[in-house]
C-alpha positions as CSV (number, residue, x, y, z in Angstrom):
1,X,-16.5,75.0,-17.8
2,X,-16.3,71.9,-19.7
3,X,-15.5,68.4,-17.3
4,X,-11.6,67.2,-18.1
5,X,-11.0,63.6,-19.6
6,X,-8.2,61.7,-19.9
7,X,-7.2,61.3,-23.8
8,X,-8.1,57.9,-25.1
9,X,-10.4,57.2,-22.5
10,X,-8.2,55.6,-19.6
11,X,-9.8,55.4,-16.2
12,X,-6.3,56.1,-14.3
13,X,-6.7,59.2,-12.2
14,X,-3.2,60.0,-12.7
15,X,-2.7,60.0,-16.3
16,X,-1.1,62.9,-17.4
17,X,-2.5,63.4,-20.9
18,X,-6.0,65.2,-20.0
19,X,-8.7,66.9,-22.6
20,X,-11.7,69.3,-22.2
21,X,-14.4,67.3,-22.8
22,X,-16.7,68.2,-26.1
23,X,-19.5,70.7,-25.6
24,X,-21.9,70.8,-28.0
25,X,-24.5,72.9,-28.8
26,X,-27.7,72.4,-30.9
27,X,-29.2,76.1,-32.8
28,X,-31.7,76.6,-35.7
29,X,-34.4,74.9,-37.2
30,X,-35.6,73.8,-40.5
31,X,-33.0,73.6,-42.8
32,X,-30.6,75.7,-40.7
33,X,-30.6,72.7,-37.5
34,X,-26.5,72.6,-37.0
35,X,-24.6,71.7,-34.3
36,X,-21.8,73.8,-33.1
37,X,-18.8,72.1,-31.2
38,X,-18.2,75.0,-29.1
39,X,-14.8,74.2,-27.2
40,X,-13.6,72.5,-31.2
41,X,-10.3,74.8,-31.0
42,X,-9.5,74.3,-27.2
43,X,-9.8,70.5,-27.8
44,X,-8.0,69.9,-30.7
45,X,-5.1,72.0,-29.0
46,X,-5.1,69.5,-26.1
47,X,-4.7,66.7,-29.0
48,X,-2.6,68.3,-30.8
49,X,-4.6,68.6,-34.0
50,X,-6.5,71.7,-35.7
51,X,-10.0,72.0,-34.7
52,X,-10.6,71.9,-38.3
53,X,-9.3,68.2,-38.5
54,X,-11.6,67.5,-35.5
55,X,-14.5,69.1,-36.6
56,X,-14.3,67.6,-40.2
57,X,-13.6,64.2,-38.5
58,X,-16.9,64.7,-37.5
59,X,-18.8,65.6,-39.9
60,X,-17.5,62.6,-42.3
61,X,-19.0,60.0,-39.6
62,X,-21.9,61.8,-39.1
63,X,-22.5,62.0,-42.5
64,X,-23.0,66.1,-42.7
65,X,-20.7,69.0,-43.6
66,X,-18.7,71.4,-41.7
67,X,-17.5,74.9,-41.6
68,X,-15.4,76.3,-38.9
69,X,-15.2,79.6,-37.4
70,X,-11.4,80.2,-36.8
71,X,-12.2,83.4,-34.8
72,X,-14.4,82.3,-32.1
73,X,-12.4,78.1,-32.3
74,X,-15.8,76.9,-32.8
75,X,-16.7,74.0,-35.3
76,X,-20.2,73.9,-36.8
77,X,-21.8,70.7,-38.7
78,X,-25.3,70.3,-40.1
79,X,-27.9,68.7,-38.2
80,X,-28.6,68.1,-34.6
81,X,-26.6,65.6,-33.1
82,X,-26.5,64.6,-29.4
83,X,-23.3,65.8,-27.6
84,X,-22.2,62.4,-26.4
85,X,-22.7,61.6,-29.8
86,X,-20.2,64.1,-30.6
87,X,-17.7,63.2,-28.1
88,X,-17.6,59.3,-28.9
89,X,-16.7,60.4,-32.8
90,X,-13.4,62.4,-31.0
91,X,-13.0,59.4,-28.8
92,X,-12.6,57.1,-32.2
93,X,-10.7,60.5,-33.6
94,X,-8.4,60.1,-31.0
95,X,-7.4,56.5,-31.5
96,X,-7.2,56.7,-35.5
97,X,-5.5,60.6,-35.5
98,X,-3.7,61.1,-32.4
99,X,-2.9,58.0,-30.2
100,X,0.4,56.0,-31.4
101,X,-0.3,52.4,-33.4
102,X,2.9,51.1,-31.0
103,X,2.8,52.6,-28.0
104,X,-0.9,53.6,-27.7
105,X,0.4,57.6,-26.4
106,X,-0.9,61.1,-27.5
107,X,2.5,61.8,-28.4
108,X,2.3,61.5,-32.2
109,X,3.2,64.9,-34.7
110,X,1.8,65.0,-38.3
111,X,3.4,65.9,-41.5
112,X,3.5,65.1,-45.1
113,X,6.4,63.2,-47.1
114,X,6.8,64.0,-50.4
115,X,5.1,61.1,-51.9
116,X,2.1,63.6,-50.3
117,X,1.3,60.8,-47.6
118,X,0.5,61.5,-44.4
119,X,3.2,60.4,-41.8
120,X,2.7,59.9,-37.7
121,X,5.8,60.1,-35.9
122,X,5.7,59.2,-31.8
123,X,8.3,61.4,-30.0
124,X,7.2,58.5,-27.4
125,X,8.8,55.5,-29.0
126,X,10.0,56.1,-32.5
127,X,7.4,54.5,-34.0
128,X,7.3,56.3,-38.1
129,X,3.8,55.3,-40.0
130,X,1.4,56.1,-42.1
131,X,-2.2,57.6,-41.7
132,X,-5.0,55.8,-43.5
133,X,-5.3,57.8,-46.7
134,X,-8.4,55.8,-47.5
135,X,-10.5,57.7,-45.4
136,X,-11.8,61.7,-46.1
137,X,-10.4,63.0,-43.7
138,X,-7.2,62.1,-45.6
139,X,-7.9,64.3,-48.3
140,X,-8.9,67.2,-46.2
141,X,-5.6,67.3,-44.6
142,X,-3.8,66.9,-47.6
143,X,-5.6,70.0,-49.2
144,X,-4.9,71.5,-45.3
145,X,-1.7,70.3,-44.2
146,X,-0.8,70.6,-40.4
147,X,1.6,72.6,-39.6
148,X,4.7,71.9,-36.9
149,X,2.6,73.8,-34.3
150,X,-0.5,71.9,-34.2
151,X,-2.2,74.3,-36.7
152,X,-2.8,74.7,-40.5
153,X,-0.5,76.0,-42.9
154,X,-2.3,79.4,-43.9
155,X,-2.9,79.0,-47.9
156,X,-1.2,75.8,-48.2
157,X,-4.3,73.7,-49.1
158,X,-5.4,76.4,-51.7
159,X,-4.2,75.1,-54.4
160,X,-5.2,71.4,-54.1
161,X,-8.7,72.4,-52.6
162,X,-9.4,74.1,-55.8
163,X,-9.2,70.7,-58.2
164,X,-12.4,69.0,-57.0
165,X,-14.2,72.4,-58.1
166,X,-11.5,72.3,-61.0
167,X,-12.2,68.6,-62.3
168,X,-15.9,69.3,-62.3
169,X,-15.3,72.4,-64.5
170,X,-13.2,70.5,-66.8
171,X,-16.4,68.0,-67.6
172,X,-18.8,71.1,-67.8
173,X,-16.3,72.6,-70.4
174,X,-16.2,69.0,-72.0
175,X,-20.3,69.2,-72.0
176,X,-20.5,72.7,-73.4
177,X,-17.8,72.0,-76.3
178,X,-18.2,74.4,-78.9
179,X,-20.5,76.6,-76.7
180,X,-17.7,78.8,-76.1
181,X,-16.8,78.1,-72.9
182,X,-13.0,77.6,-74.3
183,X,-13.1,81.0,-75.8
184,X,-14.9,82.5,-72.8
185,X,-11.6,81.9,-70.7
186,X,-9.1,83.8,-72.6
187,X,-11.2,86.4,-72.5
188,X,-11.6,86.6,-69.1
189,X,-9.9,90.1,-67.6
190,X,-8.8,91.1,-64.3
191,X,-11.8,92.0,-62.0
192,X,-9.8,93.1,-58.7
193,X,-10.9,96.9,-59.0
194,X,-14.7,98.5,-58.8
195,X,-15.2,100.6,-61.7
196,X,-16.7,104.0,-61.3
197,X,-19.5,105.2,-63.1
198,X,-17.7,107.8,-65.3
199,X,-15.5,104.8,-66.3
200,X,-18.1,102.4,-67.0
201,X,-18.3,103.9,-70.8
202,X,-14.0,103.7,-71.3
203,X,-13.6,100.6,-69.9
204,X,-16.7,99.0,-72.2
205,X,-14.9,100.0,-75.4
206,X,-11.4,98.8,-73.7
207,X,-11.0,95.4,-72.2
208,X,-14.8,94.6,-70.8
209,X,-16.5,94.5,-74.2
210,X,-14.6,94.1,-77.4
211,X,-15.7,96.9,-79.9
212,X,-15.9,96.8,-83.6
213,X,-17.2,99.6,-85.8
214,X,-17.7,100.2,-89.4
215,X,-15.2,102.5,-91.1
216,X,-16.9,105.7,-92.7
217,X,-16.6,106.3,-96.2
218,X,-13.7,109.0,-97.1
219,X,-15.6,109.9,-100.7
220,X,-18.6,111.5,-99.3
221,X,-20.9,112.7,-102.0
222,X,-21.8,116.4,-101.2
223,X,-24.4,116.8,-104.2
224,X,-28.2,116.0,-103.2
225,X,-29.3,112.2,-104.4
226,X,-32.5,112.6,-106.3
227,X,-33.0,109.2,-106.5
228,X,-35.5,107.0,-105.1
229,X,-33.7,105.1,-102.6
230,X,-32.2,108.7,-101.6
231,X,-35.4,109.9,-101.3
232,X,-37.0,106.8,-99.3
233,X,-33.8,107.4,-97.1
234,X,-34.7,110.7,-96.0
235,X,-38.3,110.0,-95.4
236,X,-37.1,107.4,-92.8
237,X,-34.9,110.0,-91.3
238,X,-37.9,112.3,-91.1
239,X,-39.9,109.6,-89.4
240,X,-37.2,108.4,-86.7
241,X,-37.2,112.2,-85.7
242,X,-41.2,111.9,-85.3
243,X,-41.0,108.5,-83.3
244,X,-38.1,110.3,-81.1
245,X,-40.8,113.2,-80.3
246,X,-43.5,110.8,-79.9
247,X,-41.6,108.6,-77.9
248,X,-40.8,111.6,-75.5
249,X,-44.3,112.4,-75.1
250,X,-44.9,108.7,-74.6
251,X,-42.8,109.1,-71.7
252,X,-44.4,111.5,-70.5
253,X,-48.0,109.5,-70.7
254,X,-46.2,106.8,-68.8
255,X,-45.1,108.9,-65.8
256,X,-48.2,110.2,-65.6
257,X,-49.7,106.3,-65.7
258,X,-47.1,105.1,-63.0
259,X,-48.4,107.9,-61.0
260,X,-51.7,107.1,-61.5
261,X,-51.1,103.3,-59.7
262,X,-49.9,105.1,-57.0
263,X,-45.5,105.1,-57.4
264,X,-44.2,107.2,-56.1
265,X,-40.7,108.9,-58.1
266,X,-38.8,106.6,-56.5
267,X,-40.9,103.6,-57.7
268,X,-40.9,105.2,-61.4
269,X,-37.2,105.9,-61.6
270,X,-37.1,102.0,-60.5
271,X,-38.9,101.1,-63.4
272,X,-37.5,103.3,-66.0
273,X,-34.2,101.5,-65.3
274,X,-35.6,98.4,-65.4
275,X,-36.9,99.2,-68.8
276,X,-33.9,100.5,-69.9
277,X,-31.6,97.1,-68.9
278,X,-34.6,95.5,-70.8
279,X,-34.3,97.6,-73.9
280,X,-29.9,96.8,-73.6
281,X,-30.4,93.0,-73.6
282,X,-33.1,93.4,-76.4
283,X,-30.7,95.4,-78.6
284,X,-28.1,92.3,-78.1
285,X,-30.7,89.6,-79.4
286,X,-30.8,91.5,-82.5
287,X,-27.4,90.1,-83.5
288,X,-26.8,86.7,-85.1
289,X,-23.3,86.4,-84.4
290,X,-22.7,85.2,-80.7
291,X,-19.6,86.9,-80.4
292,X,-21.1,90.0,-81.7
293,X,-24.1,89.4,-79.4
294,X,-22.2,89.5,-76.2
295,X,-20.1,92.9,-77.2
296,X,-23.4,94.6,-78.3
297,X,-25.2,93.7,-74.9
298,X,-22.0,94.8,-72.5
299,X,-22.0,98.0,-74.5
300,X,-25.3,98.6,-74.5
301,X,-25.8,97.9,-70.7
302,X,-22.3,100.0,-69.9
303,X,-24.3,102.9,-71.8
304,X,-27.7,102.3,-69.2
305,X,-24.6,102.1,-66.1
306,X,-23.2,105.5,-67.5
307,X,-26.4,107.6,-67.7
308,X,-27.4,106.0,-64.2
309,X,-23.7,106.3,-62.4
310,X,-24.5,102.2,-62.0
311,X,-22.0,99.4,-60.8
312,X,-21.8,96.3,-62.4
313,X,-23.7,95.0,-59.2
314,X,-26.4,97.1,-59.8
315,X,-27.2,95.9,-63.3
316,X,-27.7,92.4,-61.4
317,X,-30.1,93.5,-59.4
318,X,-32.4,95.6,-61.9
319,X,-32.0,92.6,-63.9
320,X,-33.6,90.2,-61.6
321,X,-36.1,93.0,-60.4
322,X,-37.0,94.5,-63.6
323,X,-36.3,92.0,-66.5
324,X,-36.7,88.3,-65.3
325,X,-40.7,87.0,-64.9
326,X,-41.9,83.2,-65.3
327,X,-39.4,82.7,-68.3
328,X,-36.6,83.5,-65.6
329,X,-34.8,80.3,-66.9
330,X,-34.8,80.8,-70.5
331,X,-33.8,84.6,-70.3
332,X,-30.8,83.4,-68.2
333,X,-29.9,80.5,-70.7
334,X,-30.1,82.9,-73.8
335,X,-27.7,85.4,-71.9
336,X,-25.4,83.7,-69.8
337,X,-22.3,84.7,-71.5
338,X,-23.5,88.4,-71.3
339,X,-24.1,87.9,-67.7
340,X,-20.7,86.1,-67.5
341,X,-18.9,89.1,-68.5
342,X,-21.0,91.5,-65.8
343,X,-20.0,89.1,-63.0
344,X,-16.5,89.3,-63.7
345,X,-16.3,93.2,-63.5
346,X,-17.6,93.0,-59.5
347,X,-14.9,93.1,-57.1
348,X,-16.2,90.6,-54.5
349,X,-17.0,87.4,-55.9
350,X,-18.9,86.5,-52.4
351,X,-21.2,89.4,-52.0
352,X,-22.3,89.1,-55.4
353,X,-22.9,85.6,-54.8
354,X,-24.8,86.2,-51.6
355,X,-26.8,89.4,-53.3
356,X,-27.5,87.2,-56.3
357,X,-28.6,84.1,-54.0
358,X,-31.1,86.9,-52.3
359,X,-32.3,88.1,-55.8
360,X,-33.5,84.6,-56.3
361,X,-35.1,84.8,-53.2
362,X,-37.2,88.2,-53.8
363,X,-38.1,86.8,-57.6
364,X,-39.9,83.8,-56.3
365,X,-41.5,86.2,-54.1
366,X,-42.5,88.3,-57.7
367,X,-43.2,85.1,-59.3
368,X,-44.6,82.3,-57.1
369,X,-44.8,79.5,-59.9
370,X,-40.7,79.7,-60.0
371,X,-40.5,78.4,-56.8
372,X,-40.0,74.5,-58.4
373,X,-37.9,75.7,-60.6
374,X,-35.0,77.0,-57.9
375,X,-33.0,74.3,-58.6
376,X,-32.7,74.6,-62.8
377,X,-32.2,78.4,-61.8
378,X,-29.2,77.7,-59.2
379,X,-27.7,74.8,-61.6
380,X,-27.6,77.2,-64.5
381,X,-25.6,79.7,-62.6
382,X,-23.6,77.4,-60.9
383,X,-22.8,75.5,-64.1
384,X,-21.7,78.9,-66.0
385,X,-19.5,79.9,-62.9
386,X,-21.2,82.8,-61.6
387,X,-22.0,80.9,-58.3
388,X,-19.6,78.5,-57.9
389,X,-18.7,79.1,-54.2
390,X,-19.8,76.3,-52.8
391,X,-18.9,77.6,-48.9
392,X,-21.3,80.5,-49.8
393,X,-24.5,78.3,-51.1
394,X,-23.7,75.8,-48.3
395,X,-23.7,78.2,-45.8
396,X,-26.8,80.2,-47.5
397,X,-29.1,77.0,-47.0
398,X,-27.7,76.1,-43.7
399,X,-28.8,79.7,-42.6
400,X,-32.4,80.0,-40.6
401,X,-34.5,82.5,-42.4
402,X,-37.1,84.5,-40.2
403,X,-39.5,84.6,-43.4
404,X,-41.2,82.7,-44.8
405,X,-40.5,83.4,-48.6
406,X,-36.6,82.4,-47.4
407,X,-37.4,79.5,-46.1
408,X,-39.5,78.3,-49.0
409,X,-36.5,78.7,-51.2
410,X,-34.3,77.4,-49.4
411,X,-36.6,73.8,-49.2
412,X,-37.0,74.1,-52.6
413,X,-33.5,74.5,-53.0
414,X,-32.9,70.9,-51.5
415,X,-32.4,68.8,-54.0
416,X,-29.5,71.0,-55.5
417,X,-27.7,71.3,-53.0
418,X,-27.8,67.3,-51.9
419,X,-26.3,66.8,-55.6
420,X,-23.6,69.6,-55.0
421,X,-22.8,67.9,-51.7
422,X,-23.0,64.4,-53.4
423,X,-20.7,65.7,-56.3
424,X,-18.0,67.3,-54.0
425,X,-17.9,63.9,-51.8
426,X,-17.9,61.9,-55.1
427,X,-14.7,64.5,-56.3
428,X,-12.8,63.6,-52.5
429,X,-13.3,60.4,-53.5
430,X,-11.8,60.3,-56.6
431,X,-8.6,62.0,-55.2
432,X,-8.4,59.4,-52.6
């Protein structure tokens, strides 16, 4: 059980206003070293403050992040920091965020005025002021405001948390002027339902991929054309039925070669699909147009989902698995607005975040010599807006990996996610 302080510090044995003191506790290694603030809930209830406030308070002076864990009350921040450490950041907390400018009491509520400041009002001695909105923890409450029990408004900061990200995609859409980034966004569709397989092929030609056929001509000529294009005509029909037949028995050599290395029908059917999502992206490149481009490929991959009773999440994965090799980054570049379209058609944005952070993980595995290039791979993704959850790439590199593969990534992943961190301080900054 954690010892009992008086808030503020104060020696006086009888001062009424008492706190748990902060237990801290030191896990991971690597990358994943955080510190937990075990009892962060249980104290910022005796302050009356959120643990969040607390917990983020901490982080800021210790220069780290923070996440917190409002089921178990616990705050976590990167790092290992000592636990007195920990409690003389609450103790200077306490005297910026809780105790009265006047009267010097733990006796203070929180709210916002409608100039969006944040206001201390001591039930102690009257005393009305205001917060110092020049430091970050300023802008965390404002995108979290308290509410009148000691808590957070549930979805109150939602809104305002969302135009740091929102600022930074305003300059990537200024950068990518006339790349279609504009056009991409009214074309984006709702993307709150899973799509079953025997729908994949109705929804392609309906809001997912924008169709556009040639119209048949109504004057058919019935009489046979003896003319020389005619007749070229029909000899190509011939040989496309020949290379159909040859291409069956081709498949049918290559079977029998997969077997041969030792794959087993699981391993082959693998492959085949792989092929096949090869062969769909393929087809799309074969367009000039870049509008044109993008319908072809979603039609063409909702076509591979169909035969194989596929979800969208699926494709992803025999992508990375079967497609991508050392030119990883240029295949990505040359069909990011294809792939833009597939992410939007999962349900849950998060597990195809985490799934796609994993798929990195197992192609450096594949292809050792992309290992330096984790950050271009991660910055192209996160730059088209396919992982742009910043709480799930934080929390994927804070994470201790028991392999080694994971671990490699995640070093080599450093250096983007110090200049996501740096951008998202540089964002609270400019809110400030």
């Amino acid at each position: 059980m954690a010892a009992v302080l008086n808030i503020g510090g104060s020696d006086d044995p009888a001062y009424r206003y008492k706190m748990p003191a902060v237990v801290g506790k030191q896990e991971g290694r690597g990358n994943g070293k955080k510190t937990v603030i075990v009892n962060a809930a249980d104290v910022g209830k005796s302050l009356k403050r959120p643990g969040e406030y607390l917990t983020k308070y901490c982080a800021v002076e210790l220069g780290t992040i923070s996440t917190f864990d409002k089921t178990q009350g616990q705050g976590c921040i990167t790092g290992w920091h000592e636990t007195k450490d920990l409690q003389d950041k609450t103790n200077k907390f306490i005297k910026e965020w809780v105790l009265c400018a006047k009267c010097k009491l733990p006796e203070t509520s929180m709210e916002l005025d409608s100039k969006k400041r944040i206001m201390f009002d001591c039930k102690a001695c009257g005393h009305h002021y205001v917060a110092d909105m020049s430091h970050k923890l300023a802008n965390y409450i404002l995108n979290n405001p308290p509410d009148a029990k000691g808590g957070i408004v549930q979805g109150g900061g939602n809104a305002s948390k969302g135009k740091s990200k929102e600022d930074r995609r305003k300059e990537k859409a200024a950068r990518q002027k006339g790349g279609g980034a504009a056009e991409e966004e009214e074309e984006e569709e709702a993307d709150d339902t899973n799509v079953p397989a025997n729908e994949l092929k109705e929804r392609a030609v309906g809001s997912f991929a924008e169709q556009g056929g040639e119209e048949e001509d109504e004057d058919q000529e019935w009489s046979v054309d003896t003319s020389a294009d005619a007749v070229a005509a029909r000899l190509r029909v011939q040989e496309a039925a020949y290379s159909k037949v040859e291409a069956a028995e081709q498949g049918i050599s290559d079977k029998k070669a997969m077997k041969e290395e030792g794959l087993d029908e699981f391993e082959i059917e693998k492959r085949k699909i792989g092929d096949e999502v090869r062969a769909a992206l393929e087809k799309s490149e074969a367009e000039e147009d870049a509008k044109a481009r993008v319908a072809v490929g979603v039609k063409a991959l909702m076509e591979v989902a169909q035969k194989r009773e596929l979800q969208p999440l699926d494709l992803f994965g025999f992508l990375f698995d079967g497609v991508l090799d050392a030119a990883a980054v240029t295949t990505l570049k040359a069909h990011m607005r294809l792939l833009q379209k597939l992410y939007k058609a999962t349900p849950d944005k998060k597990k195809t975040q985490s799934f796609l952070l994993k798929q990195i993980e197992a192609l450096v595995g594949r292809v050792p010599e992309l290992e330096k290039k984790v950050p271009t791979l991660l910055k192209l993704l996160y730059d088209a807006d396919i992982l742009d959850d910043e709480d799930v790439l934080f929390k994927w590199h804070e994470k201790e990996s028991k392999k080694k593969l994971g671990r490699k990534v995640r070093e080599a992943a450093a250096p983007f996610i110090t200049w996501l961190k740096e951008a998202d301080d540089d964002s609270e900054e400019e809110s400030d």
